[in-house]
Every structure is written in structure tokens, then in C-alpha cells.
N, C-alpha and C positions, 0 to 999 in steps of 0.2 A: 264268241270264241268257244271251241268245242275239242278240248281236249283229251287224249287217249289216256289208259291207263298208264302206258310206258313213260308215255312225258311226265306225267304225278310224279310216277314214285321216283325216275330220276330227279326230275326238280325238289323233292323231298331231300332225297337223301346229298345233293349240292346245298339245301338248303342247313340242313343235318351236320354239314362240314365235313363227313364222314370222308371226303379225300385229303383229310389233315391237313390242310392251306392253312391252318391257324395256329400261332406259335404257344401264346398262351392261355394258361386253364379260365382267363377271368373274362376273355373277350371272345368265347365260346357263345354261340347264337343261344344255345338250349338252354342258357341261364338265365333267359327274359322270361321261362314260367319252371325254371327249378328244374334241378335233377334228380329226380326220385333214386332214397338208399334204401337196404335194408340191411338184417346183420349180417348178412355175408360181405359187405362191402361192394355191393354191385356199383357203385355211383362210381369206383376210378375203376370198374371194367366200359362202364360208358365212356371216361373221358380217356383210356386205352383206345379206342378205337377212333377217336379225332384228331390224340395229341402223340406227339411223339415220348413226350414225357408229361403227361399225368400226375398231378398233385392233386387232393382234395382238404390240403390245410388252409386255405385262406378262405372257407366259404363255411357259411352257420347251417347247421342243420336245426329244422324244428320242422313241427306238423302241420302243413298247409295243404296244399293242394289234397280234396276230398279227405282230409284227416291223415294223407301218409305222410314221412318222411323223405323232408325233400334238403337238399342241398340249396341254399341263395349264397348271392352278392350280399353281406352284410350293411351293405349301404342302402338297397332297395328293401330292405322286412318292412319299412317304415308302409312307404308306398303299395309295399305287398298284400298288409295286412287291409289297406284301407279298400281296396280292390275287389279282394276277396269276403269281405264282412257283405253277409247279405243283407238282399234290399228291401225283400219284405218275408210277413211269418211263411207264404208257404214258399218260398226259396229257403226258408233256415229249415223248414220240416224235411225238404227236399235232400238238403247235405245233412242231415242229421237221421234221416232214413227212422221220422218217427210219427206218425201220421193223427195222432194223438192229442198231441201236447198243448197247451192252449196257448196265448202268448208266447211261441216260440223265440223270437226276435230279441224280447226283454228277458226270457231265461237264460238264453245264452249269455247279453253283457250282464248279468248277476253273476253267472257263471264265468263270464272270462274274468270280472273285475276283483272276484273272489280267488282265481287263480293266482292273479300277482299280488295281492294281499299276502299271501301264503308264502310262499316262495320269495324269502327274504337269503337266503343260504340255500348250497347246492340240495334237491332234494329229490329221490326215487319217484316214482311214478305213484308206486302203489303207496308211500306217505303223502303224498300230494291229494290220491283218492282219498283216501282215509281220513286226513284232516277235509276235503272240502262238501263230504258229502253232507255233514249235519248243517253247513251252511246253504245249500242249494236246492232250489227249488222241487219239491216234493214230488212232483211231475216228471220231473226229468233224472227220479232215481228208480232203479229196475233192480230185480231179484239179478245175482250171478252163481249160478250153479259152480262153475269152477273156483269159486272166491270161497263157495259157501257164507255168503253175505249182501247185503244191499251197498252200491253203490252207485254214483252217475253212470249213465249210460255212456257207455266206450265211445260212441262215434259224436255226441254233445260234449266230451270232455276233449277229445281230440280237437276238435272245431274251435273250443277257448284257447287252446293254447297259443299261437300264433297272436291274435288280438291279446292276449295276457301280454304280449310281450317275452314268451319263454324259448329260449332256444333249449336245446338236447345238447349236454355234453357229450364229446366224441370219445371210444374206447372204454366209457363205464360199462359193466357185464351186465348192468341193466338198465334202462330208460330214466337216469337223469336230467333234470332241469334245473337252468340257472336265468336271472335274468335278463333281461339284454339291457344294456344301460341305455338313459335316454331314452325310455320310452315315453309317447306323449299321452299312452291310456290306451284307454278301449274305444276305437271309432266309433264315431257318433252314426255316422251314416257313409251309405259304400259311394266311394270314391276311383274311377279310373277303371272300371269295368269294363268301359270299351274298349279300353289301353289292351286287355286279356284276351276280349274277343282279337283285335289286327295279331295279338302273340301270337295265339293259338294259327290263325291265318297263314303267319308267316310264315310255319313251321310244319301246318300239316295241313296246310289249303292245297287247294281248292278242298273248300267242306261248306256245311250248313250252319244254322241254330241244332240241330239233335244231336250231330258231331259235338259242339261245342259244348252243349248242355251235361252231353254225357260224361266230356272229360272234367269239366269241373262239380260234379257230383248233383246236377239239380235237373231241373224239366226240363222239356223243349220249350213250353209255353212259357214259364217264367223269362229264359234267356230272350223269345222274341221280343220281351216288353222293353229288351234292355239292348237289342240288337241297335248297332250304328246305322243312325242317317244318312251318314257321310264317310267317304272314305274307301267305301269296298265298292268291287268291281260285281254285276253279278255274270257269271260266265258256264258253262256245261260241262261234266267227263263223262263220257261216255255216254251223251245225252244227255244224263242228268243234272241238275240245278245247283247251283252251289255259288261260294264268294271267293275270293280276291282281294285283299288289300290294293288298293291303288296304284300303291308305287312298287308292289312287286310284279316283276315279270320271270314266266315260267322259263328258270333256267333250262340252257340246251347244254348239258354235261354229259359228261362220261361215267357212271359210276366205278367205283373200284370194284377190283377183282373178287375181294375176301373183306368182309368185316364178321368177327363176332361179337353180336349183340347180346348182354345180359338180357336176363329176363324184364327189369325196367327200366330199358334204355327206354330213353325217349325217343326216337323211329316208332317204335312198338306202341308207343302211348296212341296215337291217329287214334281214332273210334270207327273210322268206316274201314273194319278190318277184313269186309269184304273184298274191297280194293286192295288193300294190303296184302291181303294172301285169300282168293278164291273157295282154296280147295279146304273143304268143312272139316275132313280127317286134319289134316295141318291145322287147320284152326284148333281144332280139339286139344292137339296135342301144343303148341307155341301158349294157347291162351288158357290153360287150366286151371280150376280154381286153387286148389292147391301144386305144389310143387312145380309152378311154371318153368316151363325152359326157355334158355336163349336161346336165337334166330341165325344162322348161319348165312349170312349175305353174298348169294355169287352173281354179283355181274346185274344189280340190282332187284332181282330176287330172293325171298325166302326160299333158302333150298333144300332146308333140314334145321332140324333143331339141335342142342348140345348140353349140356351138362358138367359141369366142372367139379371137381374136388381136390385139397390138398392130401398129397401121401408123402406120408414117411416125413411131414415138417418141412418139406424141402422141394417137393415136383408139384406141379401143376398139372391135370390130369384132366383131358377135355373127352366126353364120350360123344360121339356125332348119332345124329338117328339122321339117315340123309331120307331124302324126298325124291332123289336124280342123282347120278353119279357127281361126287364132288371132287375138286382138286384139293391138292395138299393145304391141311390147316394148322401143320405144325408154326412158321413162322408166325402165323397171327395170334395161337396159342401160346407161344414163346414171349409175344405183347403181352397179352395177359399174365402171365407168370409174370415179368418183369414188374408188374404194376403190384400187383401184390408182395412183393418182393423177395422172390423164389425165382433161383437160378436155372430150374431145371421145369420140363414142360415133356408130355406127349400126349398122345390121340391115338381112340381106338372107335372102334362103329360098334353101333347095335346091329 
């Protein structure tokens, strides 16, 4: 089977929900590997674009997926965390982006298991650092010019948290943690791996091992050790080579007219962002390292990017950079605004 690019990205974005067919926030497809937040509160501008009414109180935020902030099902962290625990040292050097370190694998659960030790009451980030660095292994603490201090390395302490067991309090002005009750410890060993690879599948397949690898923070080569036997289809887009979960078949939908996507909605997560948007200038500008913008969805293409701000406490203010002439995005703008909970919305172009 050899399918075009039109067919993906439709059957993505039917995959995506993005024509709102789904009543509510829990039974959202994008919550089998998390909705990535940050502090703007992008996470209910993604579930703005699925839901007619957007909630983001019944789901835990903590640091999983590649160390950011993600939104789960409080019922699945369990299952989440055992998943995502890597399965050997250079898969932890890989998410941990430290090439160094010896016994990666065993620093970490010192490191995760030293986390919830600590964090017996709600606590900041940076007391969390501060108490756990004179406990953690020697290896895994680095100079910080911004701190003007030594402490764990950012992306190893991110990595513990999740396996500690710690969620993120919502609306503290800085990065607290509390624990999550009932937790059973730090995994022993990762569990349900391939459960992530069919997620990731189902959500942004037809893809690879490098697609894969890449969204979850580690090699190509580590992932193929860990690739499914069973289960996935292998099938082509656009020629090229890729998988299938089994039991999906490539939706034939319609996509809607207008979405706008924050900057990390999950549409935007895919990693073959060639596919997803061709053209290298658009790519530059939708994937920037800093100050990423949202993706303006017309008629299931990228067709411009946006940018948001609240004025005056009260409007919601979308700037569009277009790529091709767009239709009106006041109403989907007016979504957003609602979701944030601002009565009032407009739109203007760069």
C-alpha cells in the first residue's frame, strides 16, 4: 500500500479529532501519549481545537515525554512512567542528552529514588534542586552559569521526575511539586514500550523507528532494538517506507475548514515535518527554536503561522503570518479566547 501525502495528513488530522466528534476532554485520542503544556497554557488551546468546551482540570501535569510538561489521565502515570523508563545506559544517555556519564541507567533511579525521598510536602523546583544535589551522583552534577552554582543536570533531573512519582502543581508562579499518592517506586525495568511505539502510530503513522526515536528523545538504533514484532503493518508514502498499526486503517475524511494550533499541539509533535509542512522557510518559522508559533490549519494544510496575546486583561489578540491567502480566523480565534476565559478576540496579519 502506497500512500500520498494528502491521505496522511487527512487521516492524521481525523486521527487528531480535530473535526470535534468527541464530547469529552478524557476520551480525547492525544491523551494515549500526553498533551504537552507550557506557561502560557497552550494545552486547553489544543483541547480548544477538538472540544467544544475545553477543560484541562481533571488531568496531572508532570515531566515526561523527553523531559517537558505534559498533561496525562491520572489513572495511566502508573503505566506511563514504566514505559517510558529506559531500557538500557545508552537509551538513558540518549534522553538525557549527556554522552559522558557512566552507569547512566543506575544514576538516574538514585536520582529518581532521591526525588521522592525529598518531596514529602509541596516543593519549588529549585528547593527540590538544591536539596538533591549533594545526594546525587557526582557525574550527573554540571556547572550553571545562570544559577551561578552546581547543580543536577536539567535534562537528568527532568527525566527523575515522572519515575519519582511527582506531579507539577497547576497555577503555582513557579514549577512545584507534590507527590502523587500510591506510587509503587521507581521501575525496575521499562515496561510497555511498544504500547508507545502503536501510540505514537496511531496518531502520527504512517512513520518509522527515526520518527519514533526522535519524538521520544533517544536514537534510531536504540528504538529498533525495541521495535514491535508484531502488530504493525509495513506500508509506503510517497514511496517511502514506513509502519501502520494493524488495526488502523487510513481514514478517508474531510478535514475542517480552520484550526488553530498552538505551538505544542500535538499535530505539530509528527517528527517527519517534511511531510507535514514541505516548504523550509515555513518550517523555519512554525519550528523555531525559540518563540515557536502556532500553525494556522486551512483545509488540512499549514497555511500560515499565529501568535497570540492577551490585551488589556480582557481580548485575545491572534497575529497571523499567512503563507497563501487565508479565510477569516476570527471565529476560531473567538475559541480560543473562550478557552482562556476572555470574552473578547481579534486578528490582524503581519
Amino acid at each position: 500500500m502506497d500512500f500520498t501525502r494528502q491521505q496522511v495528513l487527512f487521516h492524521r488530522i481525523h486521527q487528531h479529532e480535530l473535526d470535534r466528534r468527541v464530547a469529552g476532554a478524557a476520551e480525547l485520542a492525544v491523551f494515549s501519549l500526553g498533551v504537552q503544556d507550557n506557561t502560557s497554557g497552550s494545552a486547553v488551546l489544543s483541547l480548544a481545537a477538538r472540544l467544544a468546551e475545553p477543560s484541562v482540570d481533571e488531568f496531572v501535569v508532570t515531566w515526561s515525554v523527553r523531559g517537558a510538561p505534559h498533561l496525562h489521565r491520572a489513572g495511566e502515570l502508573k503505566a506511563f512512567a514504566r514505559a517510558l523508563w529506559p531500557w538500557s545506559d545508552k537509551d538513558a544517555l540518549a534522553r538525557a542528552s549527556r554522552p559522558k556519564v557512566d552507569d547512566m541507567l543506575a544514576s538516574l533511579r538514585h536520582i529518581a529514588t532521591a526525588m521522592r525521598s525529598i518531596v514529602t510536602k509541596p516543593m519549588t523546583k529549585g528547593d527540590l534542586s538544591k536539596a538533591l544535589t549533594p545526594l546525587a551522583p557526582r557525574q550527573t552534577v554540571e556547572a550553571c552559569r545562570g544559577c551561578q552554582t552546581e547543580h543536577v543536570s536539567d535534562p537528568i533531573f527532568r527525566l527523575g521526575a515522572l519515575p519519582a512519582g511527582l506531579r507539577i502543581i497547576p497555577d503555582e508562579k513557579t514549577v512545584t511539586f507534590e507527590r502523587i499518592h500510591g506510587w509503587p517506586g521507581v521501575p525496575r525495568k521499562t515496561a510497555g514500550f511498544h504500547e508507545l511505539v502503536h501510540r505514537y502510530l496511531t496518531l502520527h503513522g504512517p512513520a518509522g523507528p527515526s520518527e519514533v526515536a526522535s519524538y521520544f528523545g533517544t536514537t534510531t538504533r536504540e528504538v529498533k532494538k525495541q521495535w514491535p514484532a508484531e502488530g504493525l503493518i509495513e506500508v509506503t508514502v510517497e514511496g517511502q517506507q514506513a509502519w501502520l498499526p494493524e488495526d488502523v486503517e487510513i481514514a478517508d475524511a474531510e478535514p475542517p475548514d480552520v484550526r488553530l494550533l498552538p505551538p505544542t499541539d500535538p499535530y505539530l509533535q509528527a517528527r517527519d515535518r517534511d511531510l507535514l509542512l514541505p516548504d523550509k522557510a515555513a518550517q523555519k518559522d512554525i519550528f523555531r527554536i525559540l518563540g515557536r508559533r502556532g500553525a494556522i490549519l486551512v483545509d488540512g494544510e499549514i497555511a500560515g503561522s499565529w501568535q497570540g496575546r492577551v490585551v488589556s486583561g480582557k481580548r485575545f489578540e491572534v497575529t497571523a503570518t499567512p503563507y497563501r491567502p487565508l479565510p477569516d480566523l476570527l471565529p476560531e480565534t473567538q475559541i480560543l479566547a473562550q478557552a482562556k476565559g476572555l470574552n473578547d478576540a481579534s486578528v490582524k496579519s503581519n
